[in-house]
GUGUPA-387241 format. One record per residue (C-alpha): residue in one letter; x, y, z; residue number from 1. Coordinates in steps of 0.25 Angstrom, whole numbers, plus 2048, in hexadecimal, padded with zeros to 3 digits. Layout:
BEGIN
{pake "A"; {X; Y; Z}; NUM}
...
//
This chain:
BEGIN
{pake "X"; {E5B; 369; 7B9}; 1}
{pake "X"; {E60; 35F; 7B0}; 2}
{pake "X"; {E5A; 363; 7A4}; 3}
{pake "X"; {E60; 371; 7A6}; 4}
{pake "X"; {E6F; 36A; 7A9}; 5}
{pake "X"; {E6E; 363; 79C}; 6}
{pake "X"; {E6A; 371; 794}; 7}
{pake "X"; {E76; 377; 79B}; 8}
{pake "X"; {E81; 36D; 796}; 9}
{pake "X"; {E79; 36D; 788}; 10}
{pake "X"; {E7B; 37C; 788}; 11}
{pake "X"; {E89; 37A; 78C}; 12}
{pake "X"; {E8C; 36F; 782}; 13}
{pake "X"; {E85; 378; 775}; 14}
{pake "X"; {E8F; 383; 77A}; 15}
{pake "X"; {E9A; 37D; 77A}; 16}
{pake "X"; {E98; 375; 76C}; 17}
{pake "X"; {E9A; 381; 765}; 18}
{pake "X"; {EA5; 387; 76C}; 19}
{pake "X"; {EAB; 37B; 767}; 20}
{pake "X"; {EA8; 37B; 75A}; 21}
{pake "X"; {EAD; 389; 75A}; 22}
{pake "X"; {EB9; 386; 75F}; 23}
{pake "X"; {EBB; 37C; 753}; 24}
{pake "X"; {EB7; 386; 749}; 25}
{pake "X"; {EBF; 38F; 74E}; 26}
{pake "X"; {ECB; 387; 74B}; 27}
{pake "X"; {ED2; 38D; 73D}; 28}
{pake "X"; {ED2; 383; 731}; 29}
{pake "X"; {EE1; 382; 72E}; 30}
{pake "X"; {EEA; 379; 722}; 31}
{pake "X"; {EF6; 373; 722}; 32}
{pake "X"; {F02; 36F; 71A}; 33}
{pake "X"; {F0E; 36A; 71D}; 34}
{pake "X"; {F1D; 36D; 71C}; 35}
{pake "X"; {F23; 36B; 70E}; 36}
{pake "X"; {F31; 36B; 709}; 37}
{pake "X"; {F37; 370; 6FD}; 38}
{pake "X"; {F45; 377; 6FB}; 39}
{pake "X"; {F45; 386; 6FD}; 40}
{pake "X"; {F52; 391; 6FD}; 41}
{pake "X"; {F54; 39D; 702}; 42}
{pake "X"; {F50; 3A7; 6F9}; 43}
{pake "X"; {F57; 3B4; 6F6}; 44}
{pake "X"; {F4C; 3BF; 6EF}; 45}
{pake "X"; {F53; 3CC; 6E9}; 46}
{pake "X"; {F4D; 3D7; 6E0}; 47}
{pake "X"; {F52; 3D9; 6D2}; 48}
{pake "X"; {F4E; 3DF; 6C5}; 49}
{pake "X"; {F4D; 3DC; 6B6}; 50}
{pake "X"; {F59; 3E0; 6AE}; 51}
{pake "X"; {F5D; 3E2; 69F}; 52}
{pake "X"; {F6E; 3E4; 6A1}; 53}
{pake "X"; {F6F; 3E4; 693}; 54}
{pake "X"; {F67; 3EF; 68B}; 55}
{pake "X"; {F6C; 3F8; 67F}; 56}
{pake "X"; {F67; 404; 67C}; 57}
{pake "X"; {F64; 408; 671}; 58}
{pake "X"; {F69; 417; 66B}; 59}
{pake "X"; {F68; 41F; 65F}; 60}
{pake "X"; {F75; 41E; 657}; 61}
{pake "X"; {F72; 42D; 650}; 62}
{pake "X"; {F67; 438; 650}; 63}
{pake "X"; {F5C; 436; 647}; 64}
{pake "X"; {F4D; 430; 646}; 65}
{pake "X"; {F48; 422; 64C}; 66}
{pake "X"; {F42; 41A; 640}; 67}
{pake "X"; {F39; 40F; 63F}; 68}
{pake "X"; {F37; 403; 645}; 69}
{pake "X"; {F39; 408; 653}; 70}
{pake "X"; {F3A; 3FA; 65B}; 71}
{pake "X"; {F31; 3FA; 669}; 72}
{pake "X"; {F34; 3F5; 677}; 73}
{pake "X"; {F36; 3E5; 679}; 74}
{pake "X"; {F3A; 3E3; 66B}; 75}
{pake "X"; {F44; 3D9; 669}; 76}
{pake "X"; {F52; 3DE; 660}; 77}
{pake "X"; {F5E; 3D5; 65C}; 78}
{pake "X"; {F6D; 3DA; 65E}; 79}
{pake "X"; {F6F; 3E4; 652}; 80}
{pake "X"; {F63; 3E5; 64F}; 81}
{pake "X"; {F5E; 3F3; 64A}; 82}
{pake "X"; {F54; 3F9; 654}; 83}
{pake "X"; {F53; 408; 652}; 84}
{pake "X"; {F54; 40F; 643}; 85}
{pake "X"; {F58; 41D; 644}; 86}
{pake "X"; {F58; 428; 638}; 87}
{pake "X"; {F62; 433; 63A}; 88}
{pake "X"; {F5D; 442; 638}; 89}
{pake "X"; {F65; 444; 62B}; 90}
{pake "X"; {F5F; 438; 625}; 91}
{pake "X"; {F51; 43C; 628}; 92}
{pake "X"; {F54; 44B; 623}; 93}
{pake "X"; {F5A; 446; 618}; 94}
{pake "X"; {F4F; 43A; 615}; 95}
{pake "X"; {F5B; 430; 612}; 96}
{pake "X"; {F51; 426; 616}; 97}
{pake "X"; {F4A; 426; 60A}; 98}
{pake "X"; {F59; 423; 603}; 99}
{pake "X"; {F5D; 417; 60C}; 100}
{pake "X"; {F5A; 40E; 5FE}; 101}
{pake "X"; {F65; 413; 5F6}; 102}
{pake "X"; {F72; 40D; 5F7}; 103}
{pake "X"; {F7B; 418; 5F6}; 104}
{pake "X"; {F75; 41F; 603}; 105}
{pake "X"; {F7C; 419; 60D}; 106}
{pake "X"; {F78; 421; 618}; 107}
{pake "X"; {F69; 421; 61C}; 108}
{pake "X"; {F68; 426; 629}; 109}
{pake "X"; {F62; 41B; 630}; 110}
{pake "X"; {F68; 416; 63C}; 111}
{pake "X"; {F65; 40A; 642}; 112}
{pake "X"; {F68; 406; 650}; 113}
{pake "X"; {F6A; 3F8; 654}; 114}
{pake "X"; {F68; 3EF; 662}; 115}
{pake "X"; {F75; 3ED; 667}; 116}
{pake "X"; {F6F; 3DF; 66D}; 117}
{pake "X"; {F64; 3D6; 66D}; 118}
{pake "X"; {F58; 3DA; 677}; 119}
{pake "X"; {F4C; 3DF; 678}; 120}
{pake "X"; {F47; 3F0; 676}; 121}
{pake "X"; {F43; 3F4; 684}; 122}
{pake "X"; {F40; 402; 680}; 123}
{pake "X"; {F3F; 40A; 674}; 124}
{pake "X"; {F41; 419; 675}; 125}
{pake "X"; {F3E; 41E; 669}; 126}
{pake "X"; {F32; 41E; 65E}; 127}
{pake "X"; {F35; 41E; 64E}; 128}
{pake "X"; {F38; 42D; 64A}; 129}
{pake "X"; {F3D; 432; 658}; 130}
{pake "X"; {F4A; 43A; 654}; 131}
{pake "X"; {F55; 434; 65E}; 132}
{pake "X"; {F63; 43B; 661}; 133}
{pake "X"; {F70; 431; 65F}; 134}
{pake "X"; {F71; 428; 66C}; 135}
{pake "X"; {F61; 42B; 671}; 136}
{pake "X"; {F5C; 41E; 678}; 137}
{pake "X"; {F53; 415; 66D}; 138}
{pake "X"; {F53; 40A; 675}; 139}
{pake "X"; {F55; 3FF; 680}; 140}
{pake "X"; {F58; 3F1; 67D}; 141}
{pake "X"; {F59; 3E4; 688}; 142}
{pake "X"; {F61; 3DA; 686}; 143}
{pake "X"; {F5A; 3CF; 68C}; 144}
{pake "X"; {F63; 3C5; 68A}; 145}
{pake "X"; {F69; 3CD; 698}; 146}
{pake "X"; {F5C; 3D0; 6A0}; 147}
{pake "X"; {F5E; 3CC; 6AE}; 148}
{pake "X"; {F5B; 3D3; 6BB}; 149}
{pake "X"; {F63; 3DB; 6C5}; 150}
{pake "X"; {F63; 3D5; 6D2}; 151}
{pake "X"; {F66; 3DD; 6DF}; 152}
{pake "X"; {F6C; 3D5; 6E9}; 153}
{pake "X"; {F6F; 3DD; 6F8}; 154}
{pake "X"; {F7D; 3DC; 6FE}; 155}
{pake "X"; {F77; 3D2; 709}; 156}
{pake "X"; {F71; 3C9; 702}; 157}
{pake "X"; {F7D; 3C7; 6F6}; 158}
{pake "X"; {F83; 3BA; 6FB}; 159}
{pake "X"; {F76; 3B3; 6F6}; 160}
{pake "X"; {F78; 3B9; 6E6}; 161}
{pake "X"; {F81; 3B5; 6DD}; 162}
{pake "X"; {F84; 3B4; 6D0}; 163}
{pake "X"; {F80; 3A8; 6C8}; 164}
{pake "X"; {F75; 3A6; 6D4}; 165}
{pake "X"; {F67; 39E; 6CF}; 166}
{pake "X"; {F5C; 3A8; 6D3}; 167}
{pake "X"; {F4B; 3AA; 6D0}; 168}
{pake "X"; {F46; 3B6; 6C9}; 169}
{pake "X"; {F38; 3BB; 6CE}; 170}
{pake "X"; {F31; 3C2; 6C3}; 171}
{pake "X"; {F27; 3CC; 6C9}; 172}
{pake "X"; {F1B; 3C3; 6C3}; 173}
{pake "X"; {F1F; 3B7; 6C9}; 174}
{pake "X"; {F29; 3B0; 6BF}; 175}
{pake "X"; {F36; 3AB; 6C5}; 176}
{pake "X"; {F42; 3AA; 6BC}; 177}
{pake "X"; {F4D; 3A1; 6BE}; 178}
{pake "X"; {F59; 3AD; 6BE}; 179}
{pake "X"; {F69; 3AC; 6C2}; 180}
{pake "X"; {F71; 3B6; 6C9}; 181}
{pake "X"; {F7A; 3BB; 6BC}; 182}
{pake "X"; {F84; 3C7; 6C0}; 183}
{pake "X"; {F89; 3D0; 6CC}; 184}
{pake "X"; {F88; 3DD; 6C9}; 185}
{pake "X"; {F92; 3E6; 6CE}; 186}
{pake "X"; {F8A; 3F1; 6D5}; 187}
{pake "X"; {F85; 3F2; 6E3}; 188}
{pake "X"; {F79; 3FC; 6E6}; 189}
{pake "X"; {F7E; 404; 6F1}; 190}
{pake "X"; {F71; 408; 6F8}; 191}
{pake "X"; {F68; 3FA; 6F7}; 192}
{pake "X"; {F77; 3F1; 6F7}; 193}
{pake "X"; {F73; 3EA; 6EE}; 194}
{pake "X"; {F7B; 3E1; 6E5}; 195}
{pake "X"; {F76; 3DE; 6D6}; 196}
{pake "X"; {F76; 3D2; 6CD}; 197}
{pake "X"; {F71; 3CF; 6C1}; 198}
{pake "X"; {F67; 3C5; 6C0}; 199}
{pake "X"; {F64; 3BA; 6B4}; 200}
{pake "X"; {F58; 3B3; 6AF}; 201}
{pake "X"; {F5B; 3A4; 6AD}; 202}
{pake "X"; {F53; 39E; 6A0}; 203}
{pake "X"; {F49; 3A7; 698}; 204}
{pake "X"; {F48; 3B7; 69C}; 205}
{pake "X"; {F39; 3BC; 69B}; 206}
{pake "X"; {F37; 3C9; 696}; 207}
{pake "X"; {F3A; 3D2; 6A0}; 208}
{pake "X"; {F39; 3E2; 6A2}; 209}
{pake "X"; {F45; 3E8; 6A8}; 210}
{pake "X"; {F46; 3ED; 6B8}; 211}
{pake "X"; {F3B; 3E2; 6BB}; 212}
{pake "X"; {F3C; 3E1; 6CB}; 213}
{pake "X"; {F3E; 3D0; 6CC}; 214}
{pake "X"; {F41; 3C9; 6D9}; 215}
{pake "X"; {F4F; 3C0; 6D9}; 216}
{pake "X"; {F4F; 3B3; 6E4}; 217}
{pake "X"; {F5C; 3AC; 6E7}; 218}
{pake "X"; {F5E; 3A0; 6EE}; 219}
{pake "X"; {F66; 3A5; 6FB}; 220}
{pake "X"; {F67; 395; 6FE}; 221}
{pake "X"; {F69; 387; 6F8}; 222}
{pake "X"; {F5A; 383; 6F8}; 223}
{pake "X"; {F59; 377; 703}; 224}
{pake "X"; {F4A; 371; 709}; 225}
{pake "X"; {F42; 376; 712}; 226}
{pake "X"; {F33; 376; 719}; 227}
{pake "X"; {F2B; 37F; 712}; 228}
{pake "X"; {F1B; 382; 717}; 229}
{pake "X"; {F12; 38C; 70F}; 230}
{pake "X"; {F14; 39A; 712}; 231}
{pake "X"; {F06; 39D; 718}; 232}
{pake "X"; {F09; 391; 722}; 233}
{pake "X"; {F14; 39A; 729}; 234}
{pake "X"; {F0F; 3A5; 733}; 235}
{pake "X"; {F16; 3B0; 738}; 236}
{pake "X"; {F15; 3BC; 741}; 237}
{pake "X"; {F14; 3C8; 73E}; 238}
{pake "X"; {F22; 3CD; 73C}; 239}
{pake "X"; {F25; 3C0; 737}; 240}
{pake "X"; {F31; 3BB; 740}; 241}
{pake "X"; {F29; 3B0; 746}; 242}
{pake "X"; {F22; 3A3; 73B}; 243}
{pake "X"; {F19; 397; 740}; 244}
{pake "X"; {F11; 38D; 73A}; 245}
{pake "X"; {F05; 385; 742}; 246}
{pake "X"; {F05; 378; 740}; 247}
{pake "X"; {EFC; 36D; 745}; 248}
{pake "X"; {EFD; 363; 750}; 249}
{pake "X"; {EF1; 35C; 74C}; 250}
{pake "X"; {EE5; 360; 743}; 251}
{pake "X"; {EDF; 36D; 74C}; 252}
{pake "X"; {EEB; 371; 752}; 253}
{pake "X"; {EF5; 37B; 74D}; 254}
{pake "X"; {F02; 380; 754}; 255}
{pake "X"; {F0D; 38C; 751}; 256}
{pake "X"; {F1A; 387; 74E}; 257}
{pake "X"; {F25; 391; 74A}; 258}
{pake "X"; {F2D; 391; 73C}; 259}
{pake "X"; {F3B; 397; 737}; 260}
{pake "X"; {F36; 39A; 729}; 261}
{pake "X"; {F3F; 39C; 71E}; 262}
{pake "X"; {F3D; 39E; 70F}; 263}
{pake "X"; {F2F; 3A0; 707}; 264}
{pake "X"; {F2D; 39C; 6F7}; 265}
{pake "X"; {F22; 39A; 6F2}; 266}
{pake "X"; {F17; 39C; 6FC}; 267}
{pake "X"; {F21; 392; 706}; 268}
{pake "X"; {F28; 395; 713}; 269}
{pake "X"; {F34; 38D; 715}; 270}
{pake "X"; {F33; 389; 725}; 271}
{pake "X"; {F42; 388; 72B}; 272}
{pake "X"; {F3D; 381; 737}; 273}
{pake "X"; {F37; 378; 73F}; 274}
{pake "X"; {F36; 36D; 736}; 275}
{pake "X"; {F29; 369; 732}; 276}
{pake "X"; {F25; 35A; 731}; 277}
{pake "X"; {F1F; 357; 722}; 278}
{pake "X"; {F12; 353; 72C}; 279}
{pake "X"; {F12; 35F; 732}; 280}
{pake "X"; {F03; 368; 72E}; 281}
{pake "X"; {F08; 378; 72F}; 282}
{pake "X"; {EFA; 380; 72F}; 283}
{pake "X"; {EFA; 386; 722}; 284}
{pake "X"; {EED; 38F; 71F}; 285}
{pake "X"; {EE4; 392; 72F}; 286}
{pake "X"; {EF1; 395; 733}; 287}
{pake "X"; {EF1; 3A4; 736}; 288}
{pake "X"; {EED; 3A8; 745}; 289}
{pake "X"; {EEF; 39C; 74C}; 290}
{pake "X"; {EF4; 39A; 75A}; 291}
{pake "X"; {F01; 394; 75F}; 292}
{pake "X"; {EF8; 387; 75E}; 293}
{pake "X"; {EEA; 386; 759}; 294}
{pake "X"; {EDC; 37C; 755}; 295}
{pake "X"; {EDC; 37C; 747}; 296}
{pake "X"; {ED3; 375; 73D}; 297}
{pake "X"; {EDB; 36F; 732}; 298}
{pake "X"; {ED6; 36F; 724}; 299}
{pake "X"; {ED9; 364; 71D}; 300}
{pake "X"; {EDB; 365; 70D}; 301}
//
């Protein structure tokens, strides 16, 4: 009888051991870090696109015959420098080109037409020998001394923008470019109400194609400090009106506590309130599916 009381209990005891070991498995492996400072602002983000204000275009002065060279787009041109050559039709019929070397003829025939500033050839329309009629379209050329963009501003948000204002131009690619808000332009689109200003590089201007979409940020605030927590430490619902993080009482124990979040920047989420102790650990990665309070197994880096 004994012997059988004693293989019971074993039984028992050899159940229960893994259970335990179970449970401890069962806990999710979590890290932590904790609540940093750093001065953040509130960030206005507007759409804009690529602008050249200042472009000439470039006609035919008479009727007559494109001549050779023939310049090609991106090329650079001075201000009266000659870009196209043109041959009127009488000269051509009448081969006065072959006389251009004598003194006496005055009149050749050649036409030249000349860039009425510095820039750069955005498009060429024609090819050497087209016949062109007097004021067809030859060419386009940017003055890049005035590229900027073109920054819509809706009617709500137009007590943030003003002119003179310091703002950060994101490139499609990545690149930010240090900009400033340079004029009001006195239109108003009626559908979107919208309101447009010109926008400026600050410092060296990349090459960059005309209409290219770019997003415009514009500090809405002085910037000032504040807790910041990276951004996969802050959970949400599913409509994202309510935030929490989990923090640790001790080593294996998590708990929910709410957050007011404010601004993100670079992978950051500015945390409005509570205030964090610089001792507190907020769960950083394991994070996801936790209860209100949870056994967790911290991992230590």
């Amino acid at each position: 009888m004994l012997g059988l009381i004693c293989l019971t209990q074993c039984q028992e005891q050899a159940t229960e051991e893994p259970d335990e070991e179970a449970a401890v498995r069962a806990r999710p492996a979590v890290t932590v870090v904790h609540v940093q400072t750093d001065t953040v602002s509130d960030v206005l983000h507007l759409s804009a696109v690529s602008a050249y204000p200042a472009k000439d275009v470039l006609r035919a002065t008479t009727t007559g015959y494109l001549l050779a060279p023939v310049p090609v787009p991106g090329q650079r041109v001075r201000a009266g420098q000659t870009v196209f050559t043109l041959q009127t039709k009488e000269a051509r019929t009448l081969h006065l080109d072959k006389l251009t070397g004598d003194p006496r003829l005055r009149f050749s025939g050649v036409v030249r037409i000349a860039a009425g500033r510095a820039g750069v050839l955005s498009s060429v329309d024609k090819l050497v020998g087209d016949y062109v009629q007097d004021g067809e379209q030859l060419g386009v050329v940017f003055d890049q001394s005035r590229f900027g963009f073109v920054l819509d501003v809706p009617a709500t948000q137009l007590r943030y923008v003003h002119t003179g204002q310091p703002c950060r131009i994101t490139l499609p690619d990545g690149r930010v470019l240090p900009g400033r808000v340079a004029e009001l332009l006195p239109t108003t689109d009626m559908a979107s109400q919208t309101q447009r200003y010109t926008v400026q590089v600050v410092g060296p201007v990349p090459q960059l194609p005309e209409n290219l979409a770019v997003t415009i940020e514009v500090d809405k605030t002085a910037p000032y400090q504040a807790q910041i927590l990276p951004r996969e430490a802050v959970l949400s619902d599913e409509t994202q009106t309510n935030f929490w993080v989990m923090r640790l009482l001790n080593d294996s124990t998590a708990v929910q506590v709410p957050v007011q979040p404010g601004q993100e920047h670079a992978g950051h989420l500015e945390i409005k309130s509570p205030r964090f102790s610089p001792q507190d650990r907020i769960v950083a990665t394991g994070n996801y599916g936790l209860e209100d309070s949870a056994a967790v197994k911290l991992v230590r880096p």
